[in-house]
Structures are given as C-alpha cells and as structure tokens.
N, C-alpha and C positions, 0 to 999 in steps of 0.2 A: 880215258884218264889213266895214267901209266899210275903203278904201282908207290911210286915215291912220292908222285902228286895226292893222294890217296891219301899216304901217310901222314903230309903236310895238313892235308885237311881236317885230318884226327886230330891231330897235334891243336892248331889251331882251335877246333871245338872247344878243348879242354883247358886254353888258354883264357878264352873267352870267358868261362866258368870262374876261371880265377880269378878275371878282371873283372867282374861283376858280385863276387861275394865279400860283402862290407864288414867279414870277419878277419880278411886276409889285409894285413897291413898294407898302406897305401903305398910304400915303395915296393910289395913283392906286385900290387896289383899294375904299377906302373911300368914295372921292369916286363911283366906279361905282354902287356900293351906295345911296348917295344918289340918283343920279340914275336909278334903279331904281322907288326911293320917290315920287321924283317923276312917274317917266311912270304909276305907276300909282294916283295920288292922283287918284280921281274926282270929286273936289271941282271940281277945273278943267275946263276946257275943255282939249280935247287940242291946241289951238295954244300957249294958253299952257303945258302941260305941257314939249311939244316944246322951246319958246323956254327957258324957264328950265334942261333938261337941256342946250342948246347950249353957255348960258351956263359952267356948271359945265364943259362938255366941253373946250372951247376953251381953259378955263384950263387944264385939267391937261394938251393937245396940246402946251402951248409950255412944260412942267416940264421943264427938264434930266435931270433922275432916270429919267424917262418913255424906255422902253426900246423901240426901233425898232418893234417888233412889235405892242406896244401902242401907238404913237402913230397906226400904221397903225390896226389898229381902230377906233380912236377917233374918226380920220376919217372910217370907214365909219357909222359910229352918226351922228357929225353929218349927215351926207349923206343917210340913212335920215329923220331929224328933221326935214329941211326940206321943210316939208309948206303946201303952197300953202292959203289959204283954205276953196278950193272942195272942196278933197278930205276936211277933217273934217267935213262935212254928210252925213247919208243923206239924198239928194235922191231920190226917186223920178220918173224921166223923165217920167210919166205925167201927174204932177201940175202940171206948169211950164206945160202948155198950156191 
C-alpha cells in the first residue's frame, strides 16, 4: 500500500468517528459520509479524490454548528488529505534508473 493510499485510510478512520458520534450535528456527520464516498470512489485518481474531500471538509471546518472536537478532526483529515504528487504513484526505485 503506497503512502497516499495509507493516508486516505487515516483520513477515512477519523471520518468514520465523525459519522458515528451523535454529538456532531447530522449535516457535519453526513457531509463525513460523503466524503467517505468520495475517497473511496475508484473511479478517480487518489489526488483528485483527496482534493474534492478537502473541498467538502474546509466547508463544514468553518460551520458554526461544527462543535470544537469535531472541527479538530476535521483538520486532522484535511492535513492527512494533502498528499503531494509524488506520493500517489507506486514508483518502484528500481526502475527510475
């Protein structure tokens, strides 16, 4: 499992948290849910995966409603999400020479 895949997975754990705890309003916990869908739509590339869950995240960071504990998280998923280029490639060392 390549490094970005890895991260997605983190991401997702902590998504899952979100959308399971009945203190976190039902649209942050749905919008979670969403962006669930999305990191694990293999249709994409896992950059643009990444990017569009940011997108969703960032909105629901700055909700009002959005209750300290979860806004925290949410930053940790984003932070997990940003995921350079080079880290969604399985490069094999071997081969680049």
């Amino acid at each position: 499992m390549s490094q970005a895949q890895e991260q997605i997975q983190e991401a997702i754990e902590i998504l899952n948290h979100i959308s399971e705890d009945q203190s976190v309003p039902r649209n942050i916990r749905r919008a979670a849910v969403k962006s669930i869908e999305i990191l694990n739509d293999k249709d994409m590339e896992i950059a643009v995966r990444a990017i569009n869950a940011i997108d969703i995240l960032n909105d629901l960071s700055i909700d009002p409603n959005c209750p300290y504990h979860a806004r925290t998280l949410l930053w940790q998923v984003i932070t997990r999400l940003e995921i350079s280029p080079d880290d969604d490639e399985d490069v094999d060392d071997e081969d680049e020479y």
